[in-house]
N, CA and C atoms of all chains as a GROMACS GRO file, in nm:
protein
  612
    1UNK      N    1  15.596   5.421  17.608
    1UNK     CA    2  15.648   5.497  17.722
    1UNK      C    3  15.540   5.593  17.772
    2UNK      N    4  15.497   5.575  17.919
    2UNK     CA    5  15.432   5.686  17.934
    2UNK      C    6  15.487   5.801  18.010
    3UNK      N    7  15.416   5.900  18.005
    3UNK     CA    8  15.491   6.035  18.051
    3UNK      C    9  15.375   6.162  17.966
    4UNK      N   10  15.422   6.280  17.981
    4UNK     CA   11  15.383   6.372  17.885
    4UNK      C   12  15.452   6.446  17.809
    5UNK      N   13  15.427   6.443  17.670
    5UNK     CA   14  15.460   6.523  17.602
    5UNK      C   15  15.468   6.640  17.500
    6UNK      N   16  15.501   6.745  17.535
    6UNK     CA   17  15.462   6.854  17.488
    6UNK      C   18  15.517   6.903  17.364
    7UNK      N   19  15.427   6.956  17.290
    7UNK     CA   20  15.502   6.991  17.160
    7UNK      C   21  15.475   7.138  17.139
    8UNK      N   22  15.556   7.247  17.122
    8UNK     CA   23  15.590   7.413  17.099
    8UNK      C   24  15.606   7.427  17.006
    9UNK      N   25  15.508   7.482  16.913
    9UNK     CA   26  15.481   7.501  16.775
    9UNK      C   27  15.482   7.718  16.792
   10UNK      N   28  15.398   7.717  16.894
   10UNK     CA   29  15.371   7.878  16.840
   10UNK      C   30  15.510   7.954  16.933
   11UNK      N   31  15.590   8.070  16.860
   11UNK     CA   32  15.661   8.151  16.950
   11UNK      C   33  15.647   8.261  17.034
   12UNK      N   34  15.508   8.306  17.033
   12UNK     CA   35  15.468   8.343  17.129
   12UNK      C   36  15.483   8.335  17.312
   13UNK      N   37  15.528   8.451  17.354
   13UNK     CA   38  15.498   8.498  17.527
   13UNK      C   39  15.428   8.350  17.564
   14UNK      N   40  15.292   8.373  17.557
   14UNK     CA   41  15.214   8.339  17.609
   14UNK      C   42  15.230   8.174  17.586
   15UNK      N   43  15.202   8.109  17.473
   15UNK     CA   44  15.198   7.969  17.454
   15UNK      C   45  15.352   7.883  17.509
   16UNK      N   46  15.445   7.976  17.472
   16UNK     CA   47  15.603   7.900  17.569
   16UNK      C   48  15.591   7.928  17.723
   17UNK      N   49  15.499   8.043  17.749
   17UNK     CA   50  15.547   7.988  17.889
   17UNK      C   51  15.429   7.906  17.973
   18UNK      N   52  15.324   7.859  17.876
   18UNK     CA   53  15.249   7.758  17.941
   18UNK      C   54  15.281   7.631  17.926
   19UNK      N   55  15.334   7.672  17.831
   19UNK     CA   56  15.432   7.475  17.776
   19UNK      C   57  15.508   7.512  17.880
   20UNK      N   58  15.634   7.576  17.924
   20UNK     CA   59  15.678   7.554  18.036
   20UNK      C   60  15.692   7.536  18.185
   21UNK      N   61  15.567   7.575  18.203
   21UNK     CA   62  15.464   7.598  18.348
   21UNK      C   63  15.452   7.411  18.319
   22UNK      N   64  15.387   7.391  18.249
   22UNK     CA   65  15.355   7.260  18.210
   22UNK      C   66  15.452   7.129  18.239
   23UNK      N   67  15.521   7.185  18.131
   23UNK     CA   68  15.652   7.081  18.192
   23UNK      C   69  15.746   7.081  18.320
   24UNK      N   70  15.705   7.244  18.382
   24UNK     CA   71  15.849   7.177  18.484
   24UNK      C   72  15.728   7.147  18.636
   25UNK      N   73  15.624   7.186  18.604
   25UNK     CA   74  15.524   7.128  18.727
   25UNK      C   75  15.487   6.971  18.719
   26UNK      N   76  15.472   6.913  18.580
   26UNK     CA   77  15.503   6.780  18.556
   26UNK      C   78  15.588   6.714  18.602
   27UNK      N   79  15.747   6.754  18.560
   27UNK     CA   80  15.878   6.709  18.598
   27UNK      C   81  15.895   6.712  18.696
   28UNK      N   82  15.871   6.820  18.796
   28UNK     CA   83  15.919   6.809  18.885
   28UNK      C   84  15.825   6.733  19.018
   29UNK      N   85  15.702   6.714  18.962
   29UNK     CA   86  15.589   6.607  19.022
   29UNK      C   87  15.635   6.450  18.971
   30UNK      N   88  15.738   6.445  18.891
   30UNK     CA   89  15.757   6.270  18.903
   30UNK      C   90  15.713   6.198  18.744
   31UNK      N   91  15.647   6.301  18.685
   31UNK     CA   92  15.607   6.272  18.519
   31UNK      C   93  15.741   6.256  18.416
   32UNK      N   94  15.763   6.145  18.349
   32UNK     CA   95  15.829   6.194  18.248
   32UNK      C   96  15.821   6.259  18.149
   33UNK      N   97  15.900   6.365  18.161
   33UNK     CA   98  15.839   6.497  18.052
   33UNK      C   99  15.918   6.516  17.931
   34UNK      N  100  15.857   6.532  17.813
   34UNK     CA  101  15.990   6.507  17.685
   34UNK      C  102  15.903   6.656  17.650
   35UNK      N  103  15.993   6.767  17.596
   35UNK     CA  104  15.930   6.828  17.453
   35UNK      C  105  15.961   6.830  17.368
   36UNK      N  106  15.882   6.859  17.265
   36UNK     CA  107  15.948   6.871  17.126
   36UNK      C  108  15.952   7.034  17.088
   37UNK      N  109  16.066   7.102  17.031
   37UNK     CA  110  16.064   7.200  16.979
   37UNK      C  111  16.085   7.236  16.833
   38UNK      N  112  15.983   7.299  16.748
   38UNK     CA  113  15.974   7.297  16.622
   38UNK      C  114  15.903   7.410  16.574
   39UNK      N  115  15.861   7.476  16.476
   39UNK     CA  116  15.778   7.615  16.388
   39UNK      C  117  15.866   7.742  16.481
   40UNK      N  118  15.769   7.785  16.550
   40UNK     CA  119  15.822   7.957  16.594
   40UNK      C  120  15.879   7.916  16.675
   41UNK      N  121  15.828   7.840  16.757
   41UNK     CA  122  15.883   7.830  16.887
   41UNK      C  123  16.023   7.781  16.923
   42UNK      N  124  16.096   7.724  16.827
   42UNK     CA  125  16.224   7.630  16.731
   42UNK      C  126  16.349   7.763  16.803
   43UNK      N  127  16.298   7.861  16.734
   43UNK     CA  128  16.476   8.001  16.741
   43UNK      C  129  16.500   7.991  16.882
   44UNK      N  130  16.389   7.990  16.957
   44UNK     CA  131  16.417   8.067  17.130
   44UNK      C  132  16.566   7.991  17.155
   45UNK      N  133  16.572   7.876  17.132
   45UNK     CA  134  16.609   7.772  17.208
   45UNK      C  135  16.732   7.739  17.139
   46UNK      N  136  16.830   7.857  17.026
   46UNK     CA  137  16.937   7.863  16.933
   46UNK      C  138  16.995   7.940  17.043
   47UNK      N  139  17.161   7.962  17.009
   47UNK     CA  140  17.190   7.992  17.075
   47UNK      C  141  17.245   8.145  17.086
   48UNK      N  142  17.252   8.292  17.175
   48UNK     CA  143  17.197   8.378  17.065
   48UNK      C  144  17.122   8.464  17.080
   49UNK      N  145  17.007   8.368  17.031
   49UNK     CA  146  16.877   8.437  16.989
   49UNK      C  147  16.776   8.494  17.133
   50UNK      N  148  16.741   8.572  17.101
   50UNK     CA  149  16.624   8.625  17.232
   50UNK      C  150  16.533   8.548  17.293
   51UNK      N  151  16.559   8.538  17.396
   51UNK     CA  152  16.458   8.453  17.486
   51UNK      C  153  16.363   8.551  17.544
   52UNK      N  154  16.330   8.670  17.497
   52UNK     CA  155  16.216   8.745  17.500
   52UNK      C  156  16.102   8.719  17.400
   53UNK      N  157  16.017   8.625  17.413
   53UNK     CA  158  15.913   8.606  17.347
   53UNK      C  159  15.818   8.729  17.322
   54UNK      N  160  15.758   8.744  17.186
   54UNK     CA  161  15.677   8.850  17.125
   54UNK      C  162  15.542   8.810  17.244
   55UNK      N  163  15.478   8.920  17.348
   55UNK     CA  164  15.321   8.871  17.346
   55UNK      C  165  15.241   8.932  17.209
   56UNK      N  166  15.112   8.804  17.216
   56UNK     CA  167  15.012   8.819  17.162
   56UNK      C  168  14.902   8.894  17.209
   57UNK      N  169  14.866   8.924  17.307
   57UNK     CA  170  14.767   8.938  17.399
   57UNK      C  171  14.762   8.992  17.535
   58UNK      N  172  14.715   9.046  17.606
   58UNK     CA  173  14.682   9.104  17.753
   58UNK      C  174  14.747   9.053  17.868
   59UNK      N  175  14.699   8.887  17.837
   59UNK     CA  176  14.838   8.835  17.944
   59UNK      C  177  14.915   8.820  17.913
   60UNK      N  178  15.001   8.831  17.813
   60UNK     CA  179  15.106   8.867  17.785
   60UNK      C  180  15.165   9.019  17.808
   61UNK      N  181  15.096   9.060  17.813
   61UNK     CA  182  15.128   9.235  17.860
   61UNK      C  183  15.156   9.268  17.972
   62UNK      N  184  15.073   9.193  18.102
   62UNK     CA  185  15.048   9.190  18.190
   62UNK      C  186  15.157   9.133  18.268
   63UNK      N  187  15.252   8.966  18.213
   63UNK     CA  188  15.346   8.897  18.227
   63UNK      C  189  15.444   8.997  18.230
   64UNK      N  190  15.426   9.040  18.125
   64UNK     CA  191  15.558   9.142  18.113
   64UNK      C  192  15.559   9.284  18.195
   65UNK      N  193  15.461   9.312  18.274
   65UNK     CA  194  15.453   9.478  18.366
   65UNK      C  195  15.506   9.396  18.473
   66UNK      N  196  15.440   9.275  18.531
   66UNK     CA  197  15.446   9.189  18.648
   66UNK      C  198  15.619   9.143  18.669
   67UNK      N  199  15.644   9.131  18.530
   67UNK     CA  200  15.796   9.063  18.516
   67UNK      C  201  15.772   8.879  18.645
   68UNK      N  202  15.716   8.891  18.541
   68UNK     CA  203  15.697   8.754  18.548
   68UNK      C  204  15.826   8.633  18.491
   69UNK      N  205  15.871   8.546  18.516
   69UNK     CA  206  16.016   8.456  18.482
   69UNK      C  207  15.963   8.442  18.363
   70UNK      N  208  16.082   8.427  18.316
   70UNK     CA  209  16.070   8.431  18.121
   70UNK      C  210  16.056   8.288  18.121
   71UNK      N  211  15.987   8.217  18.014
   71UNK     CA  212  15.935   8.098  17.980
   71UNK      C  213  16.085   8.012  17.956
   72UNK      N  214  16.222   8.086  17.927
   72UNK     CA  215  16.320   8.012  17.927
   72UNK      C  216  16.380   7.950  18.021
   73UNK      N  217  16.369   8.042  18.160
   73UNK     CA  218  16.393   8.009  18.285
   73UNK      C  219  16.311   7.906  18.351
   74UNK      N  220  16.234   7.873  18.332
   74UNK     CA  221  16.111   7.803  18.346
   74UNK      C  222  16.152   7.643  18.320
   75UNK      N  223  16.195   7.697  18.164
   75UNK     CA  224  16.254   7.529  18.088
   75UNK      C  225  16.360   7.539  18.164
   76UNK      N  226  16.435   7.577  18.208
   76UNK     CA  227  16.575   7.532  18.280
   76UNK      C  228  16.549   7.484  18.317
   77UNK      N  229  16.446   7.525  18.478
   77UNK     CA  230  16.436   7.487  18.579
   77UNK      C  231  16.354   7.326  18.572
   78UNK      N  232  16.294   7.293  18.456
   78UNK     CA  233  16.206   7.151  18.415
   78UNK      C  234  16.346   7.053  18.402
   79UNK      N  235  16.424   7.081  18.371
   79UNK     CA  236  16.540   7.003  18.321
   79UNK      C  237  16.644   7.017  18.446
   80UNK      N  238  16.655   7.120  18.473
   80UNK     CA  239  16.744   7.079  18.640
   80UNK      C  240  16.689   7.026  18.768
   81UNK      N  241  16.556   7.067  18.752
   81UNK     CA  242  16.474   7.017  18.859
   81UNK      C  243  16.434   6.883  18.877
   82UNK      N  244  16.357   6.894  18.736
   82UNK     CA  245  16.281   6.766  18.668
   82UNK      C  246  16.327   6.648  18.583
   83UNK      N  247  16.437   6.671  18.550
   83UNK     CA  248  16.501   6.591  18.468
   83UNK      C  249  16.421   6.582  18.303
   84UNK      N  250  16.340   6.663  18.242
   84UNK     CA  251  16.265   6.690  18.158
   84UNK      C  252  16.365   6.744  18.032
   85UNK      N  253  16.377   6.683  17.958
   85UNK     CA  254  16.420   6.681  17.787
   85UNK      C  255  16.374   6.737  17.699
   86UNK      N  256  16.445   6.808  17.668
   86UNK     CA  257  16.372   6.924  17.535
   86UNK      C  258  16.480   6.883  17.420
   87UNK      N  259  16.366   6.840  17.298
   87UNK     CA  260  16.450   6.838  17.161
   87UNK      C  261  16.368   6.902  17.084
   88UNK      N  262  16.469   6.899  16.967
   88UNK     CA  263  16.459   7.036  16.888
   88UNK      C  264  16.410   6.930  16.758
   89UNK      N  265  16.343   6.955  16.678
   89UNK     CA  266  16.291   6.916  16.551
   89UNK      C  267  16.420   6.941  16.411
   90UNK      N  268  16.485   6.797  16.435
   90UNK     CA  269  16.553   6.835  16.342
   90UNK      C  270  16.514   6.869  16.151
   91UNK      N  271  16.365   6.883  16.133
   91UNK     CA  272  16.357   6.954  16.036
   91UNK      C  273  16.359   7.108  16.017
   92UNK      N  274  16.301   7.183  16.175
   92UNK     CA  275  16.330   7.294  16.174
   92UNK      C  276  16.484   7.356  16.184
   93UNK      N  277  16.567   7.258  16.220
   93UNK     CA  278  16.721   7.295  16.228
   93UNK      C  279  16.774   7.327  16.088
   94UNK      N  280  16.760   7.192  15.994
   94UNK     CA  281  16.777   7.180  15.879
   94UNK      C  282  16.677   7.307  15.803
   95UNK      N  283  16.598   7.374  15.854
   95UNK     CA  284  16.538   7.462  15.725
   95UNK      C  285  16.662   7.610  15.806
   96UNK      N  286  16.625   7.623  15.911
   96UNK     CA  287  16.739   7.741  15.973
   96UNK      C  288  16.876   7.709  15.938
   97UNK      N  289  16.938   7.614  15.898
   97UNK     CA  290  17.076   7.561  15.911
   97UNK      C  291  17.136   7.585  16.070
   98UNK      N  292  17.062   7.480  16.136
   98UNK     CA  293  17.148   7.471  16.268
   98UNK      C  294  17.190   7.379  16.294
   99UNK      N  295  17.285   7.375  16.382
   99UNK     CA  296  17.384   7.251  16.406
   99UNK      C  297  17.356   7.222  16.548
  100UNK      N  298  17.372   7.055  16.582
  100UNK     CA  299  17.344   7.053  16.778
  100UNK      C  300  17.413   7.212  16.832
  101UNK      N  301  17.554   7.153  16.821
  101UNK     CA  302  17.620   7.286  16.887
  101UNK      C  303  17.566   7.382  16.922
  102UNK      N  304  17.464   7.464  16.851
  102UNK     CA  305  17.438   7.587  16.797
  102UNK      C  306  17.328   7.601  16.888
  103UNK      N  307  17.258   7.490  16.944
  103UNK     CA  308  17.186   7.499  17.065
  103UNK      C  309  17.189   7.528  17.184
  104UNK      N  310  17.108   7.580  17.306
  104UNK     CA  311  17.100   7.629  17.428
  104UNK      C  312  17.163   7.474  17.498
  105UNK      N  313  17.211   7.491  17.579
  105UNK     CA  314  17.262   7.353  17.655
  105UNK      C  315  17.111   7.293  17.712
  106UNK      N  316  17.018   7.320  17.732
  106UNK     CA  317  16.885   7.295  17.800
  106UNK      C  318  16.849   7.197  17.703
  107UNK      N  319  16.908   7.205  17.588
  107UNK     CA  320  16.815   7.108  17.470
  107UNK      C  321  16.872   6.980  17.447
  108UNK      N  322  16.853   6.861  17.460
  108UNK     CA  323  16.956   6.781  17.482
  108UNK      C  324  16.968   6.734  17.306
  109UNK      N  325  16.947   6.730  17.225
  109UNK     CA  326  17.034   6.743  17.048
  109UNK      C  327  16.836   6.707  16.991
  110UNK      N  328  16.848   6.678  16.889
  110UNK     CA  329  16.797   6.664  16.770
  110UNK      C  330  16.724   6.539  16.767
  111UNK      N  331  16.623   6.563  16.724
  111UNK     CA  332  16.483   6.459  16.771
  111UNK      C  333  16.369   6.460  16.572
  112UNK      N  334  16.363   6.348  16.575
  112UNK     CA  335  16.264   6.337  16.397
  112UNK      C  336  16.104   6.356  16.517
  113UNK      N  337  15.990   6.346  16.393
  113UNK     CA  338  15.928   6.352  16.456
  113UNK      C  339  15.813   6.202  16.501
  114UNK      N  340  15.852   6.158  16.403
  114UNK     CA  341  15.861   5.989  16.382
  114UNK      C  342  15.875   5.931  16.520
  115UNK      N  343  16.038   5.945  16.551
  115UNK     CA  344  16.097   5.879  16.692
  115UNK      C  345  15.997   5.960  16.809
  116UNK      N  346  15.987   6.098  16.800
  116UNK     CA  347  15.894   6.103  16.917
  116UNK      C  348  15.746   6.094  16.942
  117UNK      N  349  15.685   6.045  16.814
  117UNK     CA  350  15.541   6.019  16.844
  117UNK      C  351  15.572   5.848  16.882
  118UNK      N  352  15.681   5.809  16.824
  118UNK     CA  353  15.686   5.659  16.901
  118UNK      C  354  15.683   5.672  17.030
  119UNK      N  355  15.797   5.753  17.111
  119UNK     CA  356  15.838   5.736  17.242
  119UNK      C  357  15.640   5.777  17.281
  120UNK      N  358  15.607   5.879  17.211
  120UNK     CA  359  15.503   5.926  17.280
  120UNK      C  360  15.382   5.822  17.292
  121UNK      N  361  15.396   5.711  17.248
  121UNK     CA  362  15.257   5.617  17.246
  121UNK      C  363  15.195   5.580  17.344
  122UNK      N  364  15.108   5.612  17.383
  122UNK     CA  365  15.065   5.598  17.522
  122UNK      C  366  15.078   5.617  17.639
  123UNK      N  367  15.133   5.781  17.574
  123UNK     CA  368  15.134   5.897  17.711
  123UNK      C  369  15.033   5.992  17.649
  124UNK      N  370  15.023   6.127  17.710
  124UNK     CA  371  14.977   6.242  17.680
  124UNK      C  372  15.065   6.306  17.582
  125UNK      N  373  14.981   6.376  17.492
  125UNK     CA  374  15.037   6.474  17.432
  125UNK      C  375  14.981   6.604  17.453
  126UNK      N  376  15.059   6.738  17.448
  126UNK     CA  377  14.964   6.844  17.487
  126UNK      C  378  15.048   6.930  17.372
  127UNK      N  379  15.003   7.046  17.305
  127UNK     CA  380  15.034   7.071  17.194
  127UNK      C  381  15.038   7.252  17.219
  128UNK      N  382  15.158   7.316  17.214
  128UNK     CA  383  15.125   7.464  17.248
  128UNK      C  384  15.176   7.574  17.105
  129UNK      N  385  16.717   6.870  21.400
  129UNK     CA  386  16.674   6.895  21.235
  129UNK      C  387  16.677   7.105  21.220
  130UNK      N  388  16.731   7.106  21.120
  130UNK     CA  389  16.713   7.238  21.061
  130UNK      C  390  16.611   7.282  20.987
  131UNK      N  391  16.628   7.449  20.996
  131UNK     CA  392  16.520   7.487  20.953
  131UNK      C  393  16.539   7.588  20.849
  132UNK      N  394  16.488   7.625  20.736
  132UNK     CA  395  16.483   7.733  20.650
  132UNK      C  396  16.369   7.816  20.605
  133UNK      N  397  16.418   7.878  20.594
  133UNK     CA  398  16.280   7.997  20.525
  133UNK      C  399  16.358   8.009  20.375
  134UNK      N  400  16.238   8.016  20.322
  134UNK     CA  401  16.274   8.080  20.143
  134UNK      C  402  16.140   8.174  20.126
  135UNK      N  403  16.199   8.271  20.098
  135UNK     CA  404  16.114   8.415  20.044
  135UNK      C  405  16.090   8.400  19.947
  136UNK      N  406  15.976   8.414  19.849
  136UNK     CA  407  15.888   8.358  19.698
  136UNK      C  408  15.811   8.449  19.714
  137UNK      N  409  15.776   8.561  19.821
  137UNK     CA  410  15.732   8.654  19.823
  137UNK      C  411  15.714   8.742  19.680
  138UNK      N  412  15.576   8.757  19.576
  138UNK     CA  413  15.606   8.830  19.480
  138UNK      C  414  15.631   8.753  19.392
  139UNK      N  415  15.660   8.649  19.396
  139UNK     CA  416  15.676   8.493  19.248
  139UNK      C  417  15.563   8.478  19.252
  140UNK      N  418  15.527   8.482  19.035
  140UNK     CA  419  15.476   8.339  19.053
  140UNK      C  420  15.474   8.199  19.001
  141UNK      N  421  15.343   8.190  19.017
  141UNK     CA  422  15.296   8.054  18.969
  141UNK      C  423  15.355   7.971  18.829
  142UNK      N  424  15.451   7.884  18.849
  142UNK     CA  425  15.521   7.843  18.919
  142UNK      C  426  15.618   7.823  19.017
  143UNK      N  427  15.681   7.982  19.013
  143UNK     CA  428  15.837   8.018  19.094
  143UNK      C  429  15.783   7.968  19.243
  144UNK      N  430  15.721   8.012  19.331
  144UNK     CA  431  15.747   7.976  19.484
  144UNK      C  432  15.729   7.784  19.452
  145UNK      N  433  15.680   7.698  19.384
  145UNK     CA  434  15.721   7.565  19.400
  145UNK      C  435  15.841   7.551  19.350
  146UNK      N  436  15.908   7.617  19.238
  146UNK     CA  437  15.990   7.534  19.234
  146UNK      C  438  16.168   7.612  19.336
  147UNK      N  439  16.127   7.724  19.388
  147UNK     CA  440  16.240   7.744  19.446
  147UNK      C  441  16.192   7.658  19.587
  148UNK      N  442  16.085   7.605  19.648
  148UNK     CA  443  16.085   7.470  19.747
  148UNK      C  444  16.140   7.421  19.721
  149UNK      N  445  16.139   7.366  19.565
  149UNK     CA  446  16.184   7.202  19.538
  149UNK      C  447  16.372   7.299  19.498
  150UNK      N  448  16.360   7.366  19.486
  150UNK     CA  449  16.544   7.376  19.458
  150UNK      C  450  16.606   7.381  19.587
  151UNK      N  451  16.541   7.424  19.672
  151UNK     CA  452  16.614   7.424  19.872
  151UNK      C  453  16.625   7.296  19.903
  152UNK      N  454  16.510   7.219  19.840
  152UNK     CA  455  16.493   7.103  19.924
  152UNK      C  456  16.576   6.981  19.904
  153UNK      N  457  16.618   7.044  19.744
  153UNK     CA  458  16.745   6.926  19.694
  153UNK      C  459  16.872   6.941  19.830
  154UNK      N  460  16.887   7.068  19.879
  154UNK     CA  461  16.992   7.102  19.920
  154UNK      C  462  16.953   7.026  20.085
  155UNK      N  463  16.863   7.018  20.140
  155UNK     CA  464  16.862   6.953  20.288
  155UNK      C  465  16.826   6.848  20.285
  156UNK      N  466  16.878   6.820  20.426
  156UNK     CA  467  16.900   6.670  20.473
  156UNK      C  468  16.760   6.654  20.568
  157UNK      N  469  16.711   6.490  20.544
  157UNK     CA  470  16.616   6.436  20.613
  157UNK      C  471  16.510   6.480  20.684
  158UNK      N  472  16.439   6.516  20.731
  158UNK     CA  473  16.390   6.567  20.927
  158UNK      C  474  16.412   6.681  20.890
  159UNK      N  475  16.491   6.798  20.809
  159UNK     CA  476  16.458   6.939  20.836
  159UNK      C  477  16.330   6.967  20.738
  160UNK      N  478  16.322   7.104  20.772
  160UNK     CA  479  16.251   7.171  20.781
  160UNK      C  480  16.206   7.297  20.686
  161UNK      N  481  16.128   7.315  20.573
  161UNK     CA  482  16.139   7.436  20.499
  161UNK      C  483  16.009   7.504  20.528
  162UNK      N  484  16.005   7.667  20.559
  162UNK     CA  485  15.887   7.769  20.572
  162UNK      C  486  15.894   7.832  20.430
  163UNK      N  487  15.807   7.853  20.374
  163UNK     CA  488  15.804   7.882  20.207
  163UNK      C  489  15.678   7.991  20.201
  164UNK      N  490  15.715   8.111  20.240
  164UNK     CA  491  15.676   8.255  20.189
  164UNK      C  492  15.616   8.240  20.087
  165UNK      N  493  15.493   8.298  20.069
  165UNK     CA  494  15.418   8.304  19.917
  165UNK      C  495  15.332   8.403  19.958
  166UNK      N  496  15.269   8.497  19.826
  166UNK     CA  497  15.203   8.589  19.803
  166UNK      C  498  15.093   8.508  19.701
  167UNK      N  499  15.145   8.415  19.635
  167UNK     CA  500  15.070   8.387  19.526
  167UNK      C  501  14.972   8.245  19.592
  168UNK      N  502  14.826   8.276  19.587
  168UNK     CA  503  14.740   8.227  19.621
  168UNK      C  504  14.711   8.068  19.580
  169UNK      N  505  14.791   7.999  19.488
  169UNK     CA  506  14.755   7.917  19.351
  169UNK      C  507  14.886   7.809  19.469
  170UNK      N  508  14.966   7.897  19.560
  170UNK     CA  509  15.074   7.788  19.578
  170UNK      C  510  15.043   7.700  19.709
  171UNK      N  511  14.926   7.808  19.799
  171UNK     CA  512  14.860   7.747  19.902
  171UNK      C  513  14.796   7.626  19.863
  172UNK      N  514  14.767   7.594  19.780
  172UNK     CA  515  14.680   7.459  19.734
  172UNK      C  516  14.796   7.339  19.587
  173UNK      N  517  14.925   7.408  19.548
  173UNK     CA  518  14.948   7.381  19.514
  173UNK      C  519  15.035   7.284  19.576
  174UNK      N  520  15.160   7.338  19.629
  174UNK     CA  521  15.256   7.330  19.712
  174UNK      C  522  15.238   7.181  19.794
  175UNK      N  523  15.089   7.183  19.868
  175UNK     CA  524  15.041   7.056  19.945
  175UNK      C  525  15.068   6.942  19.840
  176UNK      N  526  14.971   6.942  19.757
  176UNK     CA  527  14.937   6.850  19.640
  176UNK      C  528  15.067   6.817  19.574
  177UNK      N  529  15.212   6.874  19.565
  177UNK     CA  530  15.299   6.827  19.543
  177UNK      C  531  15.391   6.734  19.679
  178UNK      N  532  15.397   6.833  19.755
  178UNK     CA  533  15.416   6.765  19.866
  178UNK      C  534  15.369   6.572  19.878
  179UNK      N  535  15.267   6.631  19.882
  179UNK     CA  536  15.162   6.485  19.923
  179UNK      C  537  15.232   6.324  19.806
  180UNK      N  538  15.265   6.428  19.675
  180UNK     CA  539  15.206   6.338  19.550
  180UNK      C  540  15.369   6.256  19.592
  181UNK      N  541  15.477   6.346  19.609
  181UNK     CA  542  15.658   6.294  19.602
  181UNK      C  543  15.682   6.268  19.728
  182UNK      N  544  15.572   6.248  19.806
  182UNK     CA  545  15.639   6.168  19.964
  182UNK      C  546  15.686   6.256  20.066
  183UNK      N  547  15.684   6.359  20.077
  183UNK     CA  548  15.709   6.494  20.212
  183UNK      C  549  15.618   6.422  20.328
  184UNK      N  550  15.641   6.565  20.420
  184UNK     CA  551  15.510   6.578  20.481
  184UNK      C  552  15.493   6.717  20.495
  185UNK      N  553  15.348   6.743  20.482
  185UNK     CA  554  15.301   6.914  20.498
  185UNK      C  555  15.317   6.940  20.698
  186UNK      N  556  15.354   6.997  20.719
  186UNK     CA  557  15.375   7.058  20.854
  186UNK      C  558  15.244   7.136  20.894
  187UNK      N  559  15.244   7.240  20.839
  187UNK     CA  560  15.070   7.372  20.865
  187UNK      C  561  15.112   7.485  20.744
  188UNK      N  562  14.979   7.530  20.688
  188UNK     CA  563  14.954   7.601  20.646
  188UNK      C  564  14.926   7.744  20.687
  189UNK      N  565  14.953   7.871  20.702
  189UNK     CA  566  14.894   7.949  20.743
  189UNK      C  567  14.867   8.101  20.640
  190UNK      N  568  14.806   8.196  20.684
  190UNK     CA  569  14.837   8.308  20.610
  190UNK      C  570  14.803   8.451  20.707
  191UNK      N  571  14.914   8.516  20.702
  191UNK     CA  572  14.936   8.631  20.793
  191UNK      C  573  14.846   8.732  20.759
  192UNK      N  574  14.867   8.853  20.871
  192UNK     CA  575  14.735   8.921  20.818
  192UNK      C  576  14.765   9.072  20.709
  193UNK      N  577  14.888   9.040  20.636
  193UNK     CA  578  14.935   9.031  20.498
  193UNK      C  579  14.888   8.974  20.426
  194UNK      N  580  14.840   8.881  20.420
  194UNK     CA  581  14.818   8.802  20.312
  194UNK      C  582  14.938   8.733  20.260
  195UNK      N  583  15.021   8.683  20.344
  195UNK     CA  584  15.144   8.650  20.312
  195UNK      C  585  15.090   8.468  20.352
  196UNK      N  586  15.123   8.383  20.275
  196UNK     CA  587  15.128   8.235  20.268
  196UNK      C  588  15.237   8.149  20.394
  197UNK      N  589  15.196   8.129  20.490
  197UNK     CA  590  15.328   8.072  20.560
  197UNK      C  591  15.334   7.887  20.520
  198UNK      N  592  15.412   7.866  20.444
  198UNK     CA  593  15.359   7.703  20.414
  198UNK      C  594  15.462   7.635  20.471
  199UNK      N  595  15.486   7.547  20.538
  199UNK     CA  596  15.597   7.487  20.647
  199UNK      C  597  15.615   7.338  20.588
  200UNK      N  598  15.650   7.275  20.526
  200UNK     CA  599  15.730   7.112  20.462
  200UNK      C  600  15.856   7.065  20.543
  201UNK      N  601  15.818   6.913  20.588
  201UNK     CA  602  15.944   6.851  20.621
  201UNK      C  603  15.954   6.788  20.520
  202UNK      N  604  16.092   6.750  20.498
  202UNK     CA  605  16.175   6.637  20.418
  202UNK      C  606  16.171   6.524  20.472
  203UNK      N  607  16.097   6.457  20.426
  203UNK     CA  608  16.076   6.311  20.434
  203UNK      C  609  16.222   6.229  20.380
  204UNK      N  610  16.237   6.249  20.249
  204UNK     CA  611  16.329   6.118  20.191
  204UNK      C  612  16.382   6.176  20.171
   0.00000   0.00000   0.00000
C-alpha cells in the first residue's frame, strides 16, 4: 500500500505537532495517511488526558505565546478533512491498561506493529 | 456562482489551508472562496494544493497590510 506513514514516538509540543502538520497537509492533499501512536506520544490520545503537550525547546515556547492550534486539533482536522487514521500501538495500551473505548474518537482502535509495517511496504515512513 | 471570504487572518501554518479546505467541503461548483492570510508559507502553499486536487487559483494578491488576498474556484 502506498501512502505515508507516520509514527509518534516522542510526547513532546514540538514533535506531535509536526507529525500533525504532516499528516493533515498529506491527507488532505490526496495521500493516504495512517499513524501509528506508541512511547510518549501514546497518553495524548486516551481519553482524559491533556492534550497540552510538554515543550522541549524555543519553538515550543514560542507555539505556545503565539497560541498556535494544539497538535490535537490538527489530528482532528487530518481525519475529518483527510480521511487519515490514527492507531494506537496496542502494546503501549496493554503496558497503560487501556481499552479501545478509553480512546479519543480520532483514533480509529488498536493496531500491532507487525500489521502496520506490512500496510506500510512501499510507502514512506516518517518517524516523530 | 457565490462567493465567500474566510478570515485565517493570524493562523497558522497549517490553519488558513485547512479552514479553505473545510469551506470548500461546504460549496457548490463555480463558487468562489477569498482566503485572508497573514501567514506568508500559505501564499505559496494554498496554490500548490489547489493545483495538486483539481481547483482553479483565481489571483493572488497582498494588501498594503501585508494581508494575503488568495481567491480559489471550486472546480469539482
Amino acid at each position: 500500500m502506498a501512502g505515508m506513514f507516520i509514527i509518534c514516538l516522542n510526547g513532546d509540543r514540538e514533535h506531535l505537532q509536526f507529525a500533525a502538520m504532516a499528516a493533515s497537509v498529506a491527507a488532505v492533499s490526496g495521500t493516504d495517511v495512517q499513524v501509528f501512536l506508541s512511547m510518549n506520544a501514546f497518553p495524548h490520545f486516551i481519553k482524559g488526558h491533556s492534550k497540552q503537550a510538554p515543550v522541549s525547546g524555543v519553538l515550543g515556547k514560542k507555539m505556545e505565546e503565539h497560541k498556535v492550534p494544539e497538535f490535537f486539533n490538527i489530528f482532528e482536522q487530518a481525519v475529518e478533512l483527510g480521511d487519515a487514521k490514527i492507531w494506537a500501538c496496542s502494546m503501549a495500551m496493554d503496558v497503560m491498561g487501556v481499552k479501545e473505548d478509553e480512546l479519543e474518537p480520532i483514533v480509529a482502535g488498536a493496531m500491532g506493529l507487525t500489521k502496520f509495517f506490512s500496510d506500510a511496504e512501499g510507502g514512506q515512513i516518517l518517524t516523530f | 456562482m457565490a462567493e465567500r471570504t474566510v478570515d485565517a487572518r493570524g493562523s497558522f501554518c497549517p490553519g488558513p489551508l485547512m479552514e479553505l479546505i473545510a469551506n470548500m467541503k461546504s460549496m457548490q461548483v463555480g463558487d468562489t472562496l477569498e482566503l485572508l492570510s497573514t501567514d506568508a508559507g500559505s501564499a505559496k502553499d494554498v496554490p500548490e494544493w489547489v493545483h495538486k486536487v483539481g481547483h482553479e487559483m483565481v489571483d493572488t494578491n497582498q494588501d498594503s497590510e501585508g494581508t494575503f488576498h488568495i481567491r480559489v474556484r471550486k472546480a469539482k
